[in-house]
C-alpha positions in Angstrom: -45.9 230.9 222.0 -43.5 230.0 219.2 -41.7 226.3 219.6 -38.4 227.2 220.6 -40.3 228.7 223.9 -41.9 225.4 224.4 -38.8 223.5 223.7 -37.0 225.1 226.3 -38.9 224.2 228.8 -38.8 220.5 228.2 -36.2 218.0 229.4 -33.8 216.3 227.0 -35.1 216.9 223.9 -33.6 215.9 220.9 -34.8 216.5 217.1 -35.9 213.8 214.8 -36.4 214.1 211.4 -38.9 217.5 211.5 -40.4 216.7 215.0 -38.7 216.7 218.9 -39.0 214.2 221.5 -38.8 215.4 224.7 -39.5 213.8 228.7 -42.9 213.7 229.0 -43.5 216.3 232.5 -47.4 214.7 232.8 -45.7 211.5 233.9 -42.5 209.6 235.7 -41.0 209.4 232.0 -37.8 206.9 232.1 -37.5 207.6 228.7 -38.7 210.3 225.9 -41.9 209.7 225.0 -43.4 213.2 224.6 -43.6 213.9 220.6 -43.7 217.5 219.5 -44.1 219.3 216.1 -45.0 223.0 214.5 -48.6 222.9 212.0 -48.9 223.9 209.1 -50.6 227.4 211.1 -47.3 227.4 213.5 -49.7 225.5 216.6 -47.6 223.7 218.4 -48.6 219.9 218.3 -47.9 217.9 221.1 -48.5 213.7 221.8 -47.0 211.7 224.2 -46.7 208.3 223.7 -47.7 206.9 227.1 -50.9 208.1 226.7 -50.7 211.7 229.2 -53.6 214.1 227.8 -53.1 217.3 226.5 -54.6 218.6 229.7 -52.0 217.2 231.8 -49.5 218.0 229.8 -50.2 221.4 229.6 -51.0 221.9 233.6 -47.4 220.0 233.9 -46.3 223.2 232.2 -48.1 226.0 233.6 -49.8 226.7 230.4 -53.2 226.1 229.0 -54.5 225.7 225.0 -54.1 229.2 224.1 -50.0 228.7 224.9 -49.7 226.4 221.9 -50.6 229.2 219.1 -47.8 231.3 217.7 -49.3 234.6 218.6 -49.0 233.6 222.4 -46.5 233.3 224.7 -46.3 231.3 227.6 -48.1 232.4 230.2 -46.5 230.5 233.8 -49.1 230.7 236.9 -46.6 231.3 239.3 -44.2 233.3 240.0 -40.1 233.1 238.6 -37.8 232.7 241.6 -34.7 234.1 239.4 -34.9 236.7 236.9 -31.9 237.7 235.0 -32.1 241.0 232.9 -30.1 241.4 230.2 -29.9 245.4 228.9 -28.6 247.5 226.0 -25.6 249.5 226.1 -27.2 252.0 228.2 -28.5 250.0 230.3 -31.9 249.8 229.1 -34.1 246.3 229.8 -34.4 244.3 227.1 -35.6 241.0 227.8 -35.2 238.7 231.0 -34.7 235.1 231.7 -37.1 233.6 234.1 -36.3 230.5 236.0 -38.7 228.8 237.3 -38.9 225.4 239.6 -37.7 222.4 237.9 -34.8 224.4 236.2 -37.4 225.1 233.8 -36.2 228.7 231.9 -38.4 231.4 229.8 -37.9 234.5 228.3 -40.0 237.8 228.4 -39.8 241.2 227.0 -41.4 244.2 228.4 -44.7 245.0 226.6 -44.9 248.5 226.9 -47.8 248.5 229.2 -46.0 247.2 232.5 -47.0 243.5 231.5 -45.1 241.1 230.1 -44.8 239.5 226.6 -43.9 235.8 227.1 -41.5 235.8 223.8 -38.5 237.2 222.1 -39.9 237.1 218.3 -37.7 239.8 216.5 -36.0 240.7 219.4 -32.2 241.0 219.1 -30.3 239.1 221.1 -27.5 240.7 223.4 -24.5 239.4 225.5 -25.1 239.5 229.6 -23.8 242.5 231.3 -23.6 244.4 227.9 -22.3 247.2 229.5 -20.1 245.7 231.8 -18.4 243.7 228.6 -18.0 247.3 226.8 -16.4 249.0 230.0 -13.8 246.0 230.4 -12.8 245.5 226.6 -12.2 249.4 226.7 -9.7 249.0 229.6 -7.9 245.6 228.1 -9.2 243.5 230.9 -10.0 239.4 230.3 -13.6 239.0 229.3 -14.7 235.4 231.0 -17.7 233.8 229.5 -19.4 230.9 231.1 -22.7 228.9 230.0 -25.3 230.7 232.4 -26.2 233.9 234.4 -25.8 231.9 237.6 -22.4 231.7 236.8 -21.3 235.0 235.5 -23.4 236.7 238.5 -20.4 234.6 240.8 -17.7 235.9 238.9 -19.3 239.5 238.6 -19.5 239.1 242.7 -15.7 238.6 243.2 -14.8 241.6 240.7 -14.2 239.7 237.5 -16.3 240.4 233.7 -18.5 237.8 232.9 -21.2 237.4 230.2 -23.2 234.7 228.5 -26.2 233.7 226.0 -29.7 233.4 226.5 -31.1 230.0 225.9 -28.0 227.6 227.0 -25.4 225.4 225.4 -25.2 225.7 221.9 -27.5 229.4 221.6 -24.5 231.7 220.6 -24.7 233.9 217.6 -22.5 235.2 215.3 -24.0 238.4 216.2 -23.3 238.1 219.6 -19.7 237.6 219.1 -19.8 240.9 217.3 -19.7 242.6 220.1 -16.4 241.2 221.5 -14.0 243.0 218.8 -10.6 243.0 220.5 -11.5 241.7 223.0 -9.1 239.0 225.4 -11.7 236.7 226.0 -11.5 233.1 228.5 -14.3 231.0 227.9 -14.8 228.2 231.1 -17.4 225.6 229.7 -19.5 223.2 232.0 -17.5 219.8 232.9 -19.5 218.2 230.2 -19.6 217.5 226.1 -22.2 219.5 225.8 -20.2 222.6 227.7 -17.0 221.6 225.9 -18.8 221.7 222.2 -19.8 225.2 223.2 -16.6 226.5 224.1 -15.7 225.4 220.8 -18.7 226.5 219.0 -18.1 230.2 221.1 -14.5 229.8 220.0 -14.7 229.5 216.5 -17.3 232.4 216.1 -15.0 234.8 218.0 -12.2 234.1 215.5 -11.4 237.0 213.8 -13.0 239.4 216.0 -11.6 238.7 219.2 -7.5 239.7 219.8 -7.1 236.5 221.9 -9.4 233.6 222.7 -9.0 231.0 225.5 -10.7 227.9 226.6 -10.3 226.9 230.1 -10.9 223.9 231.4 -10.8 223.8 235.1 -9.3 220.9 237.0 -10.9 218.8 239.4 -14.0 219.5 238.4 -17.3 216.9 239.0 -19.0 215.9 236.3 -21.5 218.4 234.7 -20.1 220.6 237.4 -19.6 224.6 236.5 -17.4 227.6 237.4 -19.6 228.2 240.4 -19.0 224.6 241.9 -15.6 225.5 241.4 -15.9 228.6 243.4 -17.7 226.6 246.1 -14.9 224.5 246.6 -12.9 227.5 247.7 -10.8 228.4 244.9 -10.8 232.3 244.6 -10.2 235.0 242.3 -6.4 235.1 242.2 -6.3 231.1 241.5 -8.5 231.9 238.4 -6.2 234.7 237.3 -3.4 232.0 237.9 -5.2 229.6 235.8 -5.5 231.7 232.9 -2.1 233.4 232.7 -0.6 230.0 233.0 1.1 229.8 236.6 1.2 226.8 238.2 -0.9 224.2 236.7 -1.6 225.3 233.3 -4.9 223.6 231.5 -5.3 226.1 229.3 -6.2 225.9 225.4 -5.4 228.8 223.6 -7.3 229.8 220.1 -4.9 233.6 220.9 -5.9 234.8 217.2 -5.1 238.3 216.2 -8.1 240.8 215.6 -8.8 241.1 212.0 -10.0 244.9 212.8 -6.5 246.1 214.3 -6.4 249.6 215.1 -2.5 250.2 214.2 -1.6 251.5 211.1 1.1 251.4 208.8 2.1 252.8 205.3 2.2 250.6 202.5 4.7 251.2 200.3 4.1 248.9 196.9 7.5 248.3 195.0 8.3 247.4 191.7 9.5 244.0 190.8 12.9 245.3 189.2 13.8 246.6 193.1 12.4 242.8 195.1 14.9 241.1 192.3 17.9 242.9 192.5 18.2 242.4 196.6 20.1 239.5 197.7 18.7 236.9 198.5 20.6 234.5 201.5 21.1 230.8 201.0 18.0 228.7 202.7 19.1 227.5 206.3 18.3 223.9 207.0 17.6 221.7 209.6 17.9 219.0 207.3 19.5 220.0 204.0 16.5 220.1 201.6 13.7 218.5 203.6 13.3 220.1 206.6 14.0 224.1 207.5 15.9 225.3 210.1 12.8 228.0 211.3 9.2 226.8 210.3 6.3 224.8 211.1 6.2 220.7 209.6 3.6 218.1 209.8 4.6 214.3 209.6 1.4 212.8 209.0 1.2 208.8 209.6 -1.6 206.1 210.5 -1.3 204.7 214.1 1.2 201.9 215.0 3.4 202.6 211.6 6.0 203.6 213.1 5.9 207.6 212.9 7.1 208.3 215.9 10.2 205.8 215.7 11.0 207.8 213.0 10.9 211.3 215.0 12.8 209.9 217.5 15.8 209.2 215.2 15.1 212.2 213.8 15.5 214.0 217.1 18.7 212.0 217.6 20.4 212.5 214.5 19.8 216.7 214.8 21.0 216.5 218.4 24.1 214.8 217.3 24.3 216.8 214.1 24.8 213.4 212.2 22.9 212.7 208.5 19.3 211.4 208.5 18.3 209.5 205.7 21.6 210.5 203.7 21.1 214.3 204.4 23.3 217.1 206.0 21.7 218.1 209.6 22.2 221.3 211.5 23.4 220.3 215.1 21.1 222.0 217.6 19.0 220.8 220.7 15.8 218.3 219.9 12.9 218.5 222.5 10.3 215.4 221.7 7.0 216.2 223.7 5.4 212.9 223.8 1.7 211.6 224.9 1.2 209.2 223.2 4.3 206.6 222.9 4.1 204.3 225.6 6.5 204.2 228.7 8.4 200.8 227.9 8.5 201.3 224.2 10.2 204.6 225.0 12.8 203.1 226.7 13.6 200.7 224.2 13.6 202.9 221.2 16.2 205.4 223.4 18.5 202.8 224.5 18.6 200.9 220.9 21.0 203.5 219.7 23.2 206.7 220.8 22.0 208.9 223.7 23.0 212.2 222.3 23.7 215.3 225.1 21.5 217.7 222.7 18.3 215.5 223.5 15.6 216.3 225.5 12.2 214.4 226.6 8.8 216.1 228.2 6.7 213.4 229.0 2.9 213.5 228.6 2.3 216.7 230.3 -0.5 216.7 233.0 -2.6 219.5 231.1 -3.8 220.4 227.8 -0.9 222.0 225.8 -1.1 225.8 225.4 0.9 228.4 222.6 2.3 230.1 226.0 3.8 226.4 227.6 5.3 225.9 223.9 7.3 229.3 224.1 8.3 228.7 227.8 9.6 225.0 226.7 11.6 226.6 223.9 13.0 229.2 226.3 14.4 226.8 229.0 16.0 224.9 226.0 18.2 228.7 225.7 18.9 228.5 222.1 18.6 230.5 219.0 17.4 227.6 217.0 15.7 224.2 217.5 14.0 221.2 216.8 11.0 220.2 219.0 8.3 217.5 218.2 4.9 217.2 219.5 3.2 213.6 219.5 0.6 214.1 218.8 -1.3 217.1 217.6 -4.8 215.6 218.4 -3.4 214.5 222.1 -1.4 217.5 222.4 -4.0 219.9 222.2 -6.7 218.0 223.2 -8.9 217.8 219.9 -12.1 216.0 220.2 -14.7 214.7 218.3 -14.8 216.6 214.8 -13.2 219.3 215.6 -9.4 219.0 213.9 -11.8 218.6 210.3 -14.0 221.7 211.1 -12.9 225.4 210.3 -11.5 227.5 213.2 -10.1 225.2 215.9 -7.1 223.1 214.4 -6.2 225.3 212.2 -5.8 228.5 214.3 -3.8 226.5 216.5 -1.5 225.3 214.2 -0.8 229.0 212.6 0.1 230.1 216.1 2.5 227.5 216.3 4.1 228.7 213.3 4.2 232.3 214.5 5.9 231.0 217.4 8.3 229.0 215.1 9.4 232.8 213.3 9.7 234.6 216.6 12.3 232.0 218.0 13.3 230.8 215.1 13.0 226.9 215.9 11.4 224.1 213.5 8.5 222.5 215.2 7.3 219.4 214.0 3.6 217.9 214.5 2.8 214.0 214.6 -0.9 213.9 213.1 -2.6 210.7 212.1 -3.9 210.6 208.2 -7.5 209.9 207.2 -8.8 206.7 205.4 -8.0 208.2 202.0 -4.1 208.6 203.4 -3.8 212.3 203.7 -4.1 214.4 206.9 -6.6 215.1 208.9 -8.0 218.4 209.2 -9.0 221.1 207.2 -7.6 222.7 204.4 -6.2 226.1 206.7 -4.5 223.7 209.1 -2.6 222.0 206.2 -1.8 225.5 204.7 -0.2 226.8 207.9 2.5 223.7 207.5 6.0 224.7 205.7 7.0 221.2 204.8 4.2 218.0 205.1 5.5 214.3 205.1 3.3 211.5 204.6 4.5 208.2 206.3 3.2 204.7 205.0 4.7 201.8 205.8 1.5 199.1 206.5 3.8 195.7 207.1 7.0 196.9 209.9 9.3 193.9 208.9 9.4 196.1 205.4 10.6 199.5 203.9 8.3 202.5 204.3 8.0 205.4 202.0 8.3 209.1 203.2 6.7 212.0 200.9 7.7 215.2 201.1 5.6 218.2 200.0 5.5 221.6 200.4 6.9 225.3 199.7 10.1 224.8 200.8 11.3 220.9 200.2 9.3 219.7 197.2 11.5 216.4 197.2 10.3 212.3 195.4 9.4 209.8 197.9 12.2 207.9 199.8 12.0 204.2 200.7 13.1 203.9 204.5 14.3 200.9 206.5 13.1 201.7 209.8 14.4 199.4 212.8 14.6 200.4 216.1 18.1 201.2 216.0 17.6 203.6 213.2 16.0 204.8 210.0 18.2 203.9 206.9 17.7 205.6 203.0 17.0 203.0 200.2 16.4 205.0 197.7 13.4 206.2 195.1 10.6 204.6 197.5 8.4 205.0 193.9 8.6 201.5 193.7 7.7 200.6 197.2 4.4 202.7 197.0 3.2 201.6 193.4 4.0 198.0 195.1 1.9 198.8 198.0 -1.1 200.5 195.9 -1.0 197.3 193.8 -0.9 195.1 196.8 -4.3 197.2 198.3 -6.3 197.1 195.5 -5.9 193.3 194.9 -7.0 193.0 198.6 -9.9 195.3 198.3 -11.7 192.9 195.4 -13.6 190.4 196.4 -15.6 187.1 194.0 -18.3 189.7 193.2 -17.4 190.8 189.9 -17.3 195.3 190.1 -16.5 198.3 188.3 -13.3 200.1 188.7 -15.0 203.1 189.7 -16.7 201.0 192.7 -13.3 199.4 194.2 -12.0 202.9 193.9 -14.6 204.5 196.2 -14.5 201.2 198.4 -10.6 202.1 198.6 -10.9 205.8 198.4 -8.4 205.6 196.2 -8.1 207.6 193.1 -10.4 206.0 190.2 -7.9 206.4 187.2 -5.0 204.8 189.2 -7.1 201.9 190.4 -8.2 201.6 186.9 -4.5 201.1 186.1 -3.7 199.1 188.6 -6.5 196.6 187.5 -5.6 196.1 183.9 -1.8 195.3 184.8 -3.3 193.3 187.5 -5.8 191.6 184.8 -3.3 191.5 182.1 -0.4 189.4 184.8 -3.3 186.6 185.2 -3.6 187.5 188.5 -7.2 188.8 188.5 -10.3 187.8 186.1 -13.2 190.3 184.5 -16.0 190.1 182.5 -18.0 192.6 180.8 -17.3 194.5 177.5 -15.8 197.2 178.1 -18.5 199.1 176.6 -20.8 202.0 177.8 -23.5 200.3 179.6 -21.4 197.1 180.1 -18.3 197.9 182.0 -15.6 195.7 182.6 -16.7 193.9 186.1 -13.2 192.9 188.0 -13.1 189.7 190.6 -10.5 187.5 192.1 -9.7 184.6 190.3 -9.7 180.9 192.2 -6.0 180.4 191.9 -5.3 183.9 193.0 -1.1 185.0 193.8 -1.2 186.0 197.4 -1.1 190.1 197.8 2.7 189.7 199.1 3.7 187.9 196.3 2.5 190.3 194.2 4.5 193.2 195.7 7.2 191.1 196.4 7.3 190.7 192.6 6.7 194.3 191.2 9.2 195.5 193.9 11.7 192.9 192.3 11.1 193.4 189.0 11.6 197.2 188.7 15.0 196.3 191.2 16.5 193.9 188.6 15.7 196.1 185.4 18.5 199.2 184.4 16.8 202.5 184.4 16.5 201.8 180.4 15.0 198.8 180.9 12.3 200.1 182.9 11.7 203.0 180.8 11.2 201.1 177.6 8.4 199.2 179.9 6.3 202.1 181.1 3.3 203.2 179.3 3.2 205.0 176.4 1.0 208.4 177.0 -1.3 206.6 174.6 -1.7 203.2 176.5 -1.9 205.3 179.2 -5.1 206.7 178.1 -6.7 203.7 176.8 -6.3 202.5 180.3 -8.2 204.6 182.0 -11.0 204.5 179.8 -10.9 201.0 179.0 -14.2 200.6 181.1 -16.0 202.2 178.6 -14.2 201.8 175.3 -15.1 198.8 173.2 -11.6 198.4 172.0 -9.4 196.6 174.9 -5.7 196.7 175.8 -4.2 193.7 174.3 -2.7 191.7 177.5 0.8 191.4 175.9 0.8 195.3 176.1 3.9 197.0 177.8 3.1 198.5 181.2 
């Protein structure tokens, strides 16, 4: 018996460090106490805690001494009560899964000699109903894959194609997923995290082999319940069907990515550059002139309770009216503003603080998780060629949990649907995303890539300006310092200033009275080391801030607060003021040279230090 076997026959187990623990099944275990490892000669070791022998543990089982060697395999006395066979493409038993009393589950192979051999060691694993999968995927029909046999066998009894793994939640294989090329698969997962992480996990191995993957989540569901609980409850065949092609109440969430290994062809033609130059090229259409596109997919990206989605909402307003945001030329068209997240009252405030354009439109937190199939239809009723229409947030939107808007596959599949939905109706959809600790966005680095246009949002204290970057391929614009009031949102100017200001301002908060490195308050800020390093010698250099230390290697300069320290607002108050008051010659003549600029940054290990009258 190898240890996987063994494991799967135990309750809640859980790895630690190179061992399991596991519910002891010798004794009325409250919590794990059963300890289990692999020697060095692959013997399964086994101790619980409470004191059980290894006799009892082992009648517990159904298995005796010989079971715990690796050239056995578990060897139940009595009988399975289900068997599930799963079969090669021609239909040929391969292995079977045994359940036994307890919900306690084994595997077996044929030996060859009409017995059984109580493992799968080398054995390659297949999907249930192998050949049931390969007669559906040849005639286009919707592949469902739930988390056990039980469950496919209901769907199989009502008409439907159903597979599955061996060995439970979290057990599929690449390979497995191999076998689903173009395929239109639904995946249902169990009404728990554990069936929901692998949905996801399922998900993101189909990608690229499947032509369209769907999660569904069924409603009204019990706890831990399953497809078949569902079934028992006396929903049918048709309201699954309903369910998945989104009629009625639609709770579907859609990976839908195109098959990698697409069986259309068409000729490439390569052309030479000479030809691509000489066509002409139209003027870029704008939703707003040089920020925003008139067709594509944005991201503004914002930490919560800054005041991102204020600034949507006037964006929405200002489109719909075809009136100037932030100083810039708008196209007039409709502005759809999918919310679940802003709050009811706070909603009704921010509309009714300003003008209620005609062109604006409001789809309150939906019921369901958002699908690429509900976005087209809510594009469609607004009947028009082009568009603006905001979802707040992305996370909430699509229903994103844990980890999984940072890990590759989920998010950023999503997100270059939305885009291709963006082309074919030739709207600008805008996404509402939080930012990370170091102030950039969430997610991965495909999800970012999808995005047109990004704009970063920071504005930490709401009774002052915010900044707004703007990155990307098609509005590569310098920051903009924004007054944002409920009313509206009102262009300063260069918002340079205003985030040098706040930088300053959050690394003289980050220090502390014990004396550190620049390097240290830059990871402790996740801020960038050779900025902080900046920061702190204009921060030493104004009095404002102490350090000891050389400067040398081996004894870097060690930065602390000082006991008559300027308060952090003061401090931007005054490099905000400062740069204000100056002509743009003035401030010029005050910047560092490239040279200062150097020394700077390597003043921690230099021995020669920048004088403190030196121009910053």
């Amino acid at each position: 018996m190898v240890l996987n076997d063994f494991l799967a026959i135990l309750d809640k187990v859980k790895k630690r460090g190179k061992a399991y623990e596991a519910m002891c099944p010798a004794h009325d275990d409250k919590k794990p106490s059963l300890s289990i490892s692999e020697g060095e000669d692959g013997r399964i070791l086994v101790h619980c805690h409470a004191g059980c022998s290894l006799e009892d543990i082992l009648a517990a089982l159904s298995l005796d001494a010989r079971d715990l060697f690796s050239d056995n395999g578990p060897r139940p006395n009595n009988e399975p009560f289900n068997t599930y066979n799963y079969v090669n493409a021609d239909n040929k038993l391969l292995y079977q899964v045994c359940r036994f009393p307890n919900k306690k589950f084994v595997q077996r192979r044929p030996d060859g000699y009409g017995g059984w051999e109580w493992n799968l060691k080398g054995l390659e694993r297949v999907p249930y109903n192998l050949p049931v999968i390969r007669q559906a995927i040849n005639a286009s029909e919707t592949i469902y894959i739930c988390e056990g046999e039980k469950d496919c066998n209901r769907l199989s009894a009502i008409g439907l194609a159903a597979t599955t793994n061996s060995g439970g939640a979290g057990k599929w294989t690449d390979k497995l997923s191999a076998y689903f090329k173009g395929a239109n698969v639904l995946i249902i997962p169990d009404n728990d995290q554990t069936g929901k992480d692998h949905a996801m996990e399922v998900a993101k191995s189909l990608d690229g082999v499947a032509a369209s993957i769907k999660i569904l989540e069924l409603p009204n569901l019990p706890e831990k319940g399953d497809i078949s609980d569902w079934l028992k409850a006396g929903h049918g065949k048709e309201d699954l069907k309903n369910l998945a092609e989104g009629k009625g109440v639609l709770c579907t969430t859609p990976i839908n990515t195109p098959c990698t290994q697409t069986t259309e062809t068409s000729p490439l033609v390569l052309r030479p550059w000479s030809e691509v130059l000489s066509e002409s090229v139209e003027d870029r259409e704008w939703s707003v002139h040089g920020m925003l596109p008139k067709t594509g997919l944005a991201i503004l990206g914002g930490w919560a309770k800054e005041g991102k989605s204020t600034l949507a909402i006037h964006l929405c307003r200002s489109i719909a009216q075809g009136k100037p945001f932030l100083s810039r030329e708008t196209e007039k068209t409709p502005a759809i503003y999918v919310n679940y997240e802003m709050p009811e009252d706070y909603r009704a405030e921010l509309m009714a603080a300003s003008d209620v354009p005609d062109g604006a439109y409001w789809l309150d937190r939906p019921r369901h998780v958002l699908s690429i199939e509900t976005v087209r239809r809510i594009i469609k009723q607004a009947d028009s060629d082009h568009g603006l229409l905001v979802i707040d947030t992305f996370r909430g939107a699509f229903r994103l949990v844990g980890d999984s808007e940072n890990q590759v596959g989920g998010s950023g599949v999503i997100v270059r649907d939305l885009q291709k939905v963006a082309i074919e109706t030739g709207w600008l959809i805008l996404l509402l995303h939080h930012k990370n600790k170091s102030g950039r966005l969430s997610g991965t680095g495909d999800f970012q890539a999808a995005a047109d246009v990004i704009m970063l949002w920071k504005r930490p204290n709401p009774a002052e300006p915010g900044a707004l970057e703007v990155e990307g391929r098609m509005a590569p614009i310098e920051p903009l310092a924004v007054k944002l009031t409920l009313g509206g949102a009102e262009y300063l100017g260069d918002a340079k200033d205003t985030i040098l200001a706040e930088d300053m301002k959050q690394v003289l908060e980050g220090l502390t009275d014990d004396p550190a490195p620049a390097a240290e308050v830059a990871e402790a800020l996740q801020m960038p080391a050779g900025s902080v390093r900046v920061y702190l010698g204009r921060l030493y250099r104004d009095g404002k801030i102490e350090r000891s230390g050389s400067g040398k290697r081996g004894n870097p300069y060690l930065y602390f607060k000082t006991n008559d320290v300027e308060s952090v607002q003061s401090v931007k108050d005054r490099v905000v003021q400062n740069t204000e008051n100056k002509t743009p010659g003035e401030a010029q003549e005050e910047r560092m040279s490239l040279d200062e600029f150097k020394q700077a940054c390597i003043s921690e290990f230099d021995a020669e230090e920048i004088p403190k009258e030196a121009p910053f």
